[in-house]
N, C-alpha and C positions, 0 to 999 in steps of 0.2 A: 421898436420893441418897448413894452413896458414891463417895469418889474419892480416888486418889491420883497427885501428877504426881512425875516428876520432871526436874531441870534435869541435861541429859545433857552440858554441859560442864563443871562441877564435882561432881555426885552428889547435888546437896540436893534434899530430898523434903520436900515436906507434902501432907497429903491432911484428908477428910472422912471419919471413920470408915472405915480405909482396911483395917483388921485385921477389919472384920465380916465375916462369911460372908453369901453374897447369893447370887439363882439367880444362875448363869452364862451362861445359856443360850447362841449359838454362840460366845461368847467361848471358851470349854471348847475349839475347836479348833484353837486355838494348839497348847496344850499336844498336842492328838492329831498335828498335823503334828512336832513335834518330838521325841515317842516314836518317830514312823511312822520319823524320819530317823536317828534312833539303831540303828534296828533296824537300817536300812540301813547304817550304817555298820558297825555289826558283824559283817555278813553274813547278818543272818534272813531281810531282804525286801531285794528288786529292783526299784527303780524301772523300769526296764523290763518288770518280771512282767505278763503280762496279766491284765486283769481283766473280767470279764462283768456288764454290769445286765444280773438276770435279774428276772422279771418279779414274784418271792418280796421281794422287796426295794423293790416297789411297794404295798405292804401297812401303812405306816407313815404318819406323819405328814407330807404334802407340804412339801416345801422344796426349793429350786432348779428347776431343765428336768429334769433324768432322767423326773420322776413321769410326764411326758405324753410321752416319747419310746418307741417301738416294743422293747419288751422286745431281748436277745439282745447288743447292742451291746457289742463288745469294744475295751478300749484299754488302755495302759498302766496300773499305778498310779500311776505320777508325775502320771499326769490327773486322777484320782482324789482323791488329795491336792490339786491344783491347782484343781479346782470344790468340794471340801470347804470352800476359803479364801474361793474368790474368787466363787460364788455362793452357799453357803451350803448346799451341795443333800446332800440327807438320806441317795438314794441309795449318793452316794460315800464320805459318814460311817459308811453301815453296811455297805459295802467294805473298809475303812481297819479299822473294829470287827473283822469277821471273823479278821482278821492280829493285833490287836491289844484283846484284850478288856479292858473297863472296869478290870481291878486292877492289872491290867502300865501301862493308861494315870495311874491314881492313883499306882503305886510309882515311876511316872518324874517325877511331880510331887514326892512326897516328895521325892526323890532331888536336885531341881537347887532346895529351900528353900520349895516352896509348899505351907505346911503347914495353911491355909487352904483346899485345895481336893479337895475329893470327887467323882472320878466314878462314879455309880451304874451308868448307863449309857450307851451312846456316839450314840444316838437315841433320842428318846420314846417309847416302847413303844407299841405301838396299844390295847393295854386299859389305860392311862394312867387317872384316875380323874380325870375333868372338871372336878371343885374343888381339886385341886391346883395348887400353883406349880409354877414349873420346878426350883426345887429338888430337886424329886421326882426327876429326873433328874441334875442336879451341879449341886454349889455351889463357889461360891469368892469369891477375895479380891479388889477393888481394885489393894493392895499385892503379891497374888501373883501379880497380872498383869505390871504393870511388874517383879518382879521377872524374871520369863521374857523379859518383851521385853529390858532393858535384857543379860540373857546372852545370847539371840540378836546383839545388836548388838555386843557386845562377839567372840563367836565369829566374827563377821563380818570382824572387825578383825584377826583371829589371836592373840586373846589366851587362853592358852595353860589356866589356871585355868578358864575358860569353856568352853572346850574338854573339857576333863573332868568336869566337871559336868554338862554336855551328852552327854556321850557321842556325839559330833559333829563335822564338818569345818568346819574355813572357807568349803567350797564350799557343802555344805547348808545353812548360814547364811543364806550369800548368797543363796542358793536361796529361803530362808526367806520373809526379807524383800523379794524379788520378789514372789514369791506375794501377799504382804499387802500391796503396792502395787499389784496388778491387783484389788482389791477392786471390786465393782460395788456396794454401797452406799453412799453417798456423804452418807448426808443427818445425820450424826453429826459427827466429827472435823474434817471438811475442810469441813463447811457450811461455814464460814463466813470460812474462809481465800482466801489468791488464788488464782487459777486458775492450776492450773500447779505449785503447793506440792507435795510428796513428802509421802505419808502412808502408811505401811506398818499394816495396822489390820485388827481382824477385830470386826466386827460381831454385833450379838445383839437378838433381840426376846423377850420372854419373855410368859405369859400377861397381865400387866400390867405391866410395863416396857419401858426399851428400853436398850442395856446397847454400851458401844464401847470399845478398848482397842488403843493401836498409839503408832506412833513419829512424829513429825513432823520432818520436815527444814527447814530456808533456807538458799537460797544453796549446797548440795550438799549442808551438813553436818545430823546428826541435831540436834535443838535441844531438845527435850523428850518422854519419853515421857507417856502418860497413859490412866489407863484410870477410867472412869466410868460408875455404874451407879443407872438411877434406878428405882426396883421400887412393887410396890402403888400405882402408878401409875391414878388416876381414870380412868373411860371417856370425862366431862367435866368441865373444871374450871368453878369458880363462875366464872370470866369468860368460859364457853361456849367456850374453844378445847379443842381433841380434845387429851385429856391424852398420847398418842404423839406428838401432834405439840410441846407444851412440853417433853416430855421432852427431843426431838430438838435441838431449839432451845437449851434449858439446855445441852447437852451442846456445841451449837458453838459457844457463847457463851462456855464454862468455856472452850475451846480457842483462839477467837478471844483470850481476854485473857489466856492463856501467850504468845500467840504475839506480841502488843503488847509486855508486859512483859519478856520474855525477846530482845525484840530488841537 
């Protein structure tokens, strides 16, 4: 496992091997929502633009509801980006790709300090080669996760540096991190927190790991960022529990005890 937290009310950071390169898998689409919103903010794309699942873009690797939904369906892309986050669904990732291809979404990485992270491509290809990692598709950092999240949240705040960096508004920020608090998987970050906690986070499963990265709130305020990535992850471990599910469990547990100690 890699990881790196940090404490979002003074800056201090420690992590676990937090500078290694690791698959990404849908963690990677942090960084695609906030290329998507730079575009926008400069005038290349419209969140109101509409967008079409056409049935060509059923052809990939299932992820989210689009794959079983009745081809043709037209909506915004601010929707698009919006189940990119918050289901994970593959369809809308390779909507968001179309506007936005893998090296524009790497040079917008370079550009805001994530110089740990490569994207090849912006969904699994469907002639993917069966013994690969998710790699194969984008890798990245721990530490260059938190780094994007903690300038999301700082943009959020109108800080002004973040902003440029971002190539980005205070609203699309905010916008941001809605999005990654409407997440529907839950069983990473916020396992193990109270119910009812603010967890802004974007999830990832990779061929053998399981992979979380977001912002945690108390009490209104952000408290810690954190992103953690457990990889070559067993299919069982020698104490017989489904090695996805200790991953998952490591992972709320690393967050249940920020959220102890950082009280």
């Amino acid at each position: 496992m890699t990881v790196a937290i940090e404490d979002l009310r003074d800056g201090s950071r420690i992590g676990i091997e937090a500078e290694r390169q690791v698959p990404s898998a849908s963690t990677r689409k942090i960084a695609f929502m906030m290329a998507a919103f730079r575009a926008v903010h400069e005038g290349r794309l419209s969140l109101d633009e509409p967008v079409v699942a056409e049935a060509r873009f059923q052809e990939g690797i299932p992820s989210g509801t689009f794959y079983y939904m009745t081809p043709g369906l037209t909506f915004p892309l601010r929707d698009a980006i919006m189940q990119m986050i918050v289901t994970s669904d593959n369809i809308c990732t390779a909507i968001v790709g179309e506007r936005l291809p893998a090296e524009e979404i790497t040079a917008f990485c370079r550009s805001v300090g994530m110089i740990g992270t490569e994207i090849r491509f912006t969904v699994p290809p469907r002639e993917m080669p069966q013994d690969v990692s998710f790699d194969f598709v984008a890798s990245t950092t721990a530490a260059d996760q938190v780094t994007l999240l903690r300038l999301i949240l700082d943009g959020s705040e109108g800080n002004a540096a973040a902003l440029r960096k971002l190539g980005c508004s205070a609203e699309l920020c905010r916008l941001a991190l809605d999005m990654l608090s409407w997440q529907a998987y839950r069983t990473m970050i916020p396992l193990l927190l109270p119910n009812g906690a603010r967890v802004c986070h974007k999830t990832g499963t990779g061929r053998n790991g399981k992979m979380d990265a977001g912002i945690v709130y108390r009490d209104g305020r952000p408290l810690f960022a954190i992103a953690a990535y457990a990889y070559d992850v067993a299919p069982t471990l020698p104490d017989g529990m489904p090695g996805y599910a200790a991953a998952m469990l490591a992972i709320g547990r690393l967050s249940r005890t920020c959220w102890d100690v950082l009280a």
